[in-house]
PDB file of N, CA, C and O in Angstrom:
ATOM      1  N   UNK A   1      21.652  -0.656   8.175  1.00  0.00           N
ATOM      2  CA  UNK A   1      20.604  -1.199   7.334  1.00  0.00           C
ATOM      3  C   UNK A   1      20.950  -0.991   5.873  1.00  0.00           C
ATOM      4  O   UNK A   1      21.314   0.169   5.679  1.00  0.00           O
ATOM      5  N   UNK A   2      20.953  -1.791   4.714  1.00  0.00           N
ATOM      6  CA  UNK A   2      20.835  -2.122   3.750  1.00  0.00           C
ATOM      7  C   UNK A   2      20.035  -0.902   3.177  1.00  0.00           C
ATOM      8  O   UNK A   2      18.993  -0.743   3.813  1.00  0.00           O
ATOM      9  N   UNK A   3      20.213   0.032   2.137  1.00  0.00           N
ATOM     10  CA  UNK A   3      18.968   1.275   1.504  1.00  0.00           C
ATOM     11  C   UNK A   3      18.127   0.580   0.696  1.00  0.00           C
ATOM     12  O   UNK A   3      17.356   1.296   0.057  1.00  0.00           O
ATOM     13  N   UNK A   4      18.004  -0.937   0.473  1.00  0.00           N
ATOM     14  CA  UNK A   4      16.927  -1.357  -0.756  1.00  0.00           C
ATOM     15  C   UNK A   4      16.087  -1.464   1.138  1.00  0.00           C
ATOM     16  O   UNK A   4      15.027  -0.868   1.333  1.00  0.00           O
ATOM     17  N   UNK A   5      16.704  -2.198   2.185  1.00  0.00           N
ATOM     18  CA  UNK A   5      15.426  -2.416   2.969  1.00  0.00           C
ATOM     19  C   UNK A   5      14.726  -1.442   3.973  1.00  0.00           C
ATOM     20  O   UNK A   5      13.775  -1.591   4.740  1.00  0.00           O
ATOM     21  N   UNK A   6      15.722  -0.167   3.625  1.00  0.00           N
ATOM     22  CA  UNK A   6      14.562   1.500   3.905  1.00  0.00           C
ATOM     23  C   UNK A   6      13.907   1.479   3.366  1.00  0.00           C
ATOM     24  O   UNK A   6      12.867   1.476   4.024  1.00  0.00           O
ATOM     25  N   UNK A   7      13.604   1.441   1.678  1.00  0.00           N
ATOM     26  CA  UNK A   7      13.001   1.836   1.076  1.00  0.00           C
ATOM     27  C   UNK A   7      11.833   0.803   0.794  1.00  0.00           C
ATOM     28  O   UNK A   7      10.756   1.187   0.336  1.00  0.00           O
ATOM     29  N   UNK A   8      12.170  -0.921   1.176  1.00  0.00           N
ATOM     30  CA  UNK A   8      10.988  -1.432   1.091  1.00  0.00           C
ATOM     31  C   UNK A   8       9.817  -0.948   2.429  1.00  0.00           C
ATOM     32  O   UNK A   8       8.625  -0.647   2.354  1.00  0.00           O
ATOM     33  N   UNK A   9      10.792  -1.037   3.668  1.00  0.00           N
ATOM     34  CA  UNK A   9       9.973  -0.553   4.963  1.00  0.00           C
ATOM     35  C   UNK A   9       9.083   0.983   4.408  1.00  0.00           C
ATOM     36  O   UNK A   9       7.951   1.369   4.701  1.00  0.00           O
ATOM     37  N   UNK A  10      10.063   1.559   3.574  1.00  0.00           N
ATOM     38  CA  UNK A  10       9.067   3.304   3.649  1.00  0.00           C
ATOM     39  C   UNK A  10       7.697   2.810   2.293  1.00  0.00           C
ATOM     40  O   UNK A  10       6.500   3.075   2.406  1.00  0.00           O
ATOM     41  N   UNK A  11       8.207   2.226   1.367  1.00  0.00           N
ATOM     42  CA  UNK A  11       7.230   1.702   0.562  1.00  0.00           C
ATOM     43  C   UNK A  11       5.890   0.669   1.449  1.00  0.00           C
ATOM     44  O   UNK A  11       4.711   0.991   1.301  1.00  0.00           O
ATOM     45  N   UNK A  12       6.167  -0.196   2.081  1.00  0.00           N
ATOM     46  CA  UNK A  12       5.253  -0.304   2.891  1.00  0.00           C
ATOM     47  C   UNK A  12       4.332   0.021   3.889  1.00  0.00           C
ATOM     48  O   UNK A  12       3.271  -0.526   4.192  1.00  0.00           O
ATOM     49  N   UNK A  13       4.936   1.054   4.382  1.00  0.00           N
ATOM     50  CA  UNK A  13       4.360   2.217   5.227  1.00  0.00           C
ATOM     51  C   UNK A  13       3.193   2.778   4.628  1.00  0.00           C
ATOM     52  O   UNK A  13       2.042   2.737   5.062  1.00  0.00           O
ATOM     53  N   UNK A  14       3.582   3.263   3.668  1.00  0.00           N
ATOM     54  CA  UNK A  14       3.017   3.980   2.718  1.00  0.00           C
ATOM     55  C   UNK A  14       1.780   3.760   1.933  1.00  0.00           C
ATOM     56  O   UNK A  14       0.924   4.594   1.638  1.00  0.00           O
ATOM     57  N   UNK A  15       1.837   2.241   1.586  1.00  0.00           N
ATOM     58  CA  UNK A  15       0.708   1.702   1.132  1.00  0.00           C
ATOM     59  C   UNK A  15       0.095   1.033   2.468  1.00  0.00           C
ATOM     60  O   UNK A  15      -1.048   0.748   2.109  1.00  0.00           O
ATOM     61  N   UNK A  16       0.226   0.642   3.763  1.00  0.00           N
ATOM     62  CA  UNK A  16      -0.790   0.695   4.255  1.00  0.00           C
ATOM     63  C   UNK A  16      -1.458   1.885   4.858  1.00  0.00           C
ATOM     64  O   UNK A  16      -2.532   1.770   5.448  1.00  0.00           O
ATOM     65  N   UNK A  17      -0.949   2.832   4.743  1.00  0.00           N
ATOM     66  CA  UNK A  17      -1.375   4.375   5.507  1.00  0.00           C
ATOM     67  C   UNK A  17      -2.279   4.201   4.298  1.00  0.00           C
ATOM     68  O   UNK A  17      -3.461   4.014   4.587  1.00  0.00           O
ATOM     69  N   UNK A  18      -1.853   4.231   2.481  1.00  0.00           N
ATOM     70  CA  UNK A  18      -2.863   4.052   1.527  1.00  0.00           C
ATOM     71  C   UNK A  18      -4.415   3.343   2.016  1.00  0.00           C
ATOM     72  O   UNK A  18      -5.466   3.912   2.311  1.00  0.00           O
ATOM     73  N   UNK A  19      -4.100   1.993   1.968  1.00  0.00           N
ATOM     74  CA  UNK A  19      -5.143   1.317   2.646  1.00  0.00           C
ATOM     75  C   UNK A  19      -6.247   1.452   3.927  1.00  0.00           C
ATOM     76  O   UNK A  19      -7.381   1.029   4.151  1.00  0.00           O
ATOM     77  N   UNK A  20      -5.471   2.106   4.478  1.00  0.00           N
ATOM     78  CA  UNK A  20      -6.124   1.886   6.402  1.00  0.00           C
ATOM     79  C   UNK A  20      -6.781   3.928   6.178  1.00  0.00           C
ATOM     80  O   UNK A  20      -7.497   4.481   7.013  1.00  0.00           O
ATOM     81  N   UNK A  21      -6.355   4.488   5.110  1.00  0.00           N
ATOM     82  CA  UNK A  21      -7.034   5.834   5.377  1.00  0.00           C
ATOM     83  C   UNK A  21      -8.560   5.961   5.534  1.00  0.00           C
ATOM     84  O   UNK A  21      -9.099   7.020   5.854  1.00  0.00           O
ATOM     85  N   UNK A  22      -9.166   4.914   5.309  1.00  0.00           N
ATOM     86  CA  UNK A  22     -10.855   4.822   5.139  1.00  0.00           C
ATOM     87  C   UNK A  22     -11.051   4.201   6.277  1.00  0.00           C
ATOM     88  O   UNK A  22     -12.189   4.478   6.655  1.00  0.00           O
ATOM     89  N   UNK A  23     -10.408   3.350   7.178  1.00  0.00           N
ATOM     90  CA  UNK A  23     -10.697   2.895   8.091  1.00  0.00           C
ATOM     91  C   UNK A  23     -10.066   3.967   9.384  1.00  0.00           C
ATOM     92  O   UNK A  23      -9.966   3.566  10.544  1.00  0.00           O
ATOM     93  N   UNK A  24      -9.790   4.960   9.078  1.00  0.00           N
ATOM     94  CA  UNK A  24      -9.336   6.273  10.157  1.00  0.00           C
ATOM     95  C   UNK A  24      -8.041   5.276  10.945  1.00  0.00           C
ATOM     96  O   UNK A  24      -7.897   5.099  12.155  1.00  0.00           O
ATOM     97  N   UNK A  25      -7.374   4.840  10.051  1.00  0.00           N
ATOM     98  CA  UNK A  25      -6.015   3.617  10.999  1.00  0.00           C
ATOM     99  C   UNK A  25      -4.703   3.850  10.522  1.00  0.00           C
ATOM    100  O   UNK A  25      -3.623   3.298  10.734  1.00  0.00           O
ATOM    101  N   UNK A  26      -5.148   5.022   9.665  1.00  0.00           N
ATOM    102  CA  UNK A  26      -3.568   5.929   8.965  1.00  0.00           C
ATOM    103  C   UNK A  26      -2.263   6.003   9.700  1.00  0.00           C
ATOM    104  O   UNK A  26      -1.243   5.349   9.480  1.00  0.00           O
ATOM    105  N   UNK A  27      -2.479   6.918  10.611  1.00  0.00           N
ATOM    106  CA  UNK A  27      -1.559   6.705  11.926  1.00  0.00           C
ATOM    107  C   UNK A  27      -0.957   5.913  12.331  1.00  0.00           C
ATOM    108  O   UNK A  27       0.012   6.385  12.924  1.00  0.00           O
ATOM    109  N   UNK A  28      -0.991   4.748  12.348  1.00  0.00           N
ATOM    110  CA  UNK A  28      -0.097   3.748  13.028  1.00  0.00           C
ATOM    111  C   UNK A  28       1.132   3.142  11.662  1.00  0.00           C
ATOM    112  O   UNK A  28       2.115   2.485  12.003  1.00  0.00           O
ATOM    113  N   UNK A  29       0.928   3.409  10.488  1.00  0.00           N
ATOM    114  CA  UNK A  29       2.265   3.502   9.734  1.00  0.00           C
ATOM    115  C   UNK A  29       2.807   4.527  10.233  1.00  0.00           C
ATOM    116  O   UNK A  29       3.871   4.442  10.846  1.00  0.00           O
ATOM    117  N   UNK A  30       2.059   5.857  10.025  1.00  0.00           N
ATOM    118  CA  UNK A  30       3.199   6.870  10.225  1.00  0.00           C
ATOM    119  C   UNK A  30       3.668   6.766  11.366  1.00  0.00           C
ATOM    120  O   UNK A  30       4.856   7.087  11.406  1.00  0.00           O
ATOM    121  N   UNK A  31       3.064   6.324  12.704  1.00  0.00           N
ATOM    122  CA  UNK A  31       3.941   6.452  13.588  1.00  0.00           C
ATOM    123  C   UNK A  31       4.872   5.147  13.622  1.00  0.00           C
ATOM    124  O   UNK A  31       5.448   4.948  14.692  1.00  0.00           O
ATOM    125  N   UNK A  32       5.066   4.339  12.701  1.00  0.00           N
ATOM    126  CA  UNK A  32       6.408   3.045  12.497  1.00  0.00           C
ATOM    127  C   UNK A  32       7.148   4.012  11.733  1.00  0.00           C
ATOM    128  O   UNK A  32       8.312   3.813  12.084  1.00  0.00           O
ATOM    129  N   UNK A  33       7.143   5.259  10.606  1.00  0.00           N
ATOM    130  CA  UNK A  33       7.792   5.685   9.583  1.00  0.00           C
ATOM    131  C   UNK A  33       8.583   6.720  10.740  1.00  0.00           C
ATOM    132  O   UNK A  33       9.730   6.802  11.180  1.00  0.00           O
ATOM    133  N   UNK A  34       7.493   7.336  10.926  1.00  0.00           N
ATOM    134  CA  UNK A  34       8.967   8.597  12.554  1.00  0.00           C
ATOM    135  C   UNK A  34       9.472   7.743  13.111  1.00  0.00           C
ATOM    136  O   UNK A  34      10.655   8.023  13.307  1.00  0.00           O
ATOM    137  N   UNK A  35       9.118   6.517  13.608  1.00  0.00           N
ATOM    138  CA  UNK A  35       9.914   6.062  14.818  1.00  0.00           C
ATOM    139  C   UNK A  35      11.178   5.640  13.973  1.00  0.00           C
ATOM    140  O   UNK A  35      12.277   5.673  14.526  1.00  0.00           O
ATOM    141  N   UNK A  36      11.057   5.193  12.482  1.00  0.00           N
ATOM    142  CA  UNK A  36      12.385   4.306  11.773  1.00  0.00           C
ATOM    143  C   UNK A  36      13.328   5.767  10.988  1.00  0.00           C
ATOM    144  O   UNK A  36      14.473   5.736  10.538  1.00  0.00           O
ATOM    145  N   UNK A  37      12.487   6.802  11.034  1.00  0.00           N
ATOM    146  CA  UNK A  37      13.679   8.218  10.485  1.00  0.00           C
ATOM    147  C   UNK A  37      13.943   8.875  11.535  1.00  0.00           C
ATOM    148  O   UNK A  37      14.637   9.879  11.375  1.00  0.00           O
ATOM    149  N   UNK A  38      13.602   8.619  12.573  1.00  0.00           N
ATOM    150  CA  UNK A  38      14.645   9.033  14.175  1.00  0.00           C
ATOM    151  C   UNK A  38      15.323   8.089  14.910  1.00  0.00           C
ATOM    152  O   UNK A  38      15.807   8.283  16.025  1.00  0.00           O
ATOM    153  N   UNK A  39      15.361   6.870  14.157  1.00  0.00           N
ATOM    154  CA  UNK A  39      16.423   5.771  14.466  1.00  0.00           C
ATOM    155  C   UNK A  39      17.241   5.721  13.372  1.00  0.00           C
ATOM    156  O   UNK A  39      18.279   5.162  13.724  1.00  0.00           O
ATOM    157  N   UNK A  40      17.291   6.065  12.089  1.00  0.00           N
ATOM    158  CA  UNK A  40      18.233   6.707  11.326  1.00  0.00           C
ATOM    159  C   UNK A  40      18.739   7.662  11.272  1.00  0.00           C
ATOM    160  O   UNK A  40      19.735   7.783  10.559  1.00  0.00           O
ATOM    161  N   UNK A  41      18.128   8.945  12.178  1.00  0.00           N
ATOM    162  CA  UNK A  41      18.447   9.857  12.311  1.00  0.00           C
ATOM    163  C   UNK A  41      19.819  10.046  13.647  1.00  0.00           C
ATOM    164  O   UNK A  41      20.893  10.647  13.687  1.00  0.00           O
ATOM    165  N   UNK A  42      19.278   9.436  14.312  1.00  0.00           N
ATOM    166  CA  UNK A  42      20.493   9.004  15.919  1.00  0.00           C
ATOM    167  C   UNK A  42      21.223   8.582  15.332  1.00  0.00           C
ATOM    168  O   UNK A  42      22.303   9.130  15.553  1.00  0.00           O
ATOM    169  N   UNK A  43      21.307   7.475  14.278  1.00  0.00           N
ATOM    170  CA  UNK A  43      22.611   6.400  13.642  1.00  0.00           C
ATOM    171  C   UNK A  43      23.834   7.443  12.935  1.00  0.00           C
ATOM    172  O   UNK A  43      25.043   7.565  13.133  1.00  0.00           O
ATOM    173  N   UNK A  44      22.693   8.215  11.871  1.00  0.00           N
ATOM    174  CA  UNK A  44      23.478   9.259  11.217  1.00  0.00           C
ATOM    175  C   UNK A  44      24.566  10.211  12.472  1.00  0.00           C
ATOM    176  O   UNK A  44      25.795  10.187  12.413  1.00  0.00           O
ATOM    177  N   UNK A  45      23.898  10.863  13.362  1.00  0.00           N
ATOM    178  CA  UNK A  45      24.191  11.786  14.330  1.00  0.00           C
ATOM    179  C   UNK A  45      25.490  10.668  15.090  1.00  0.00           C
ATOM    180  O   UNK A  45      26.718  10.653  15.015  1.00  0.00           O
ATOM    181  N   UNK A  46      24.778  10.072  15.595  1.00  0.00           N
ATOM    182  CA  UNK A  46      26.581   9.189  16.430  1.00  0.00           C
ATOM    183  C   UNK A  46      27.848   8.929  15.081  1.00  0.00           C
ATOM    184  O   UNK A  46      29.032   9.242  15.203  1.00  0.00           O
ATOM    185  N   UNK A  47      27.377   8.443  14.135  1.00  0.00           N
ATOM    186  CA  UNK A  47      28.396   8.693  12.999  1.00  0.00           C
ATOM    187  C   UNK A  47      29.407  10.043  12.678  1.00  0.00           C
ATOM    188  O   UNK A  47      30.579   9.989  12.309  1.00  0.00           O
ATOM    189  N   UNK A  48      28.666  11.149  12.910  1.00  0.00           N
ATOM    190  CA  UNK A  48      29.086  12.303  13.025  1.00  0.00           C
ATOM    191  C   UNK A  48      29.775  13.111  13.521  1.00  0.00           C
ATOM    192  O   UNK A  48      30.453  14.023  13.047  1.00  0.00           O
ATOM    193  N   UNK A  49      29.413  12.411  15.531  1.00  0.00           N
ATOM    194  CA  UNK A  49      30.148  12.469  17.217  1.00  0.00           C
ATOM    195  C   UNK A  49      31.350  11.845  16.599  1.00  0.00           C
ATOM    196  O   UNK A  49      32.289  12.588  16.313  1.00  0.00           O
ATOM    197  N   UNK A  50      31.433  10.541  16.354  1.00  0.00           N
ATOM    198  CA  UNK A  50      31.823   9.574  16.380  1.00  0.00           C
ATOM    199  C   UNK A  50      33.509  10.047  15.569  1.00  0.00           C
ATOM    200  O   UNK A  50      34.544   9.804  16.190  1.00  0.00           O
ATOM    201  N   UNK A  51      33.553  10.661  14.287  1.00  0.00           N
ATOM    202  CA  UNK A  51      34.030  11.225  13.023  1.00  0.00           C
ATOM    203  C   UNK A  51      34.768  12.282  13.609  1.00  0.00           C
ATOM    204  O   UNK A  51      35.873  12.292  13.067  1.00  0.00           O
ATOM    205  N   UNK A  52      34.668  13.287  14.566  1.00  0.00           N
ATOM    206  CA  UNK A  52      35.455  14.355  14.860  1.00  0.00           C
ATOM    207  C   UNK A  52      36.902  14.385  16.031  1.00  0.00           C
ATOM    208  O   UNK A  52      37.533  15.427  16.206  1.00  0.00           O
TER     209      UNK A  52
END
């Protein structure tokens, strides 16, 4: 992935967790934001396996 389109995905996250906090609907960004930094996180890690 491209780092301008992490950072639009984490910028968007972000402002709807902003938005949806009054409607108790916070949660469902954050759980798109863990699910996309433990699919960067595996990518990083096989890079790593991968390297030795």
């Amino acid at each position: 992935m491209i780092s301008h389109v992490k950072y639009i995905v984490i910028f968007c996250c972000l402002t709807a967790t902003y938005f949806l906090y009054n409607e108790q609907l916070a949660s469902i960004p954050l759980l798109v934001l863990s699910a996309l930094f433990f699919y960067i996180g595996l990518k990083e890690m096989s890079k790593l396996k991968n390297n030795k």
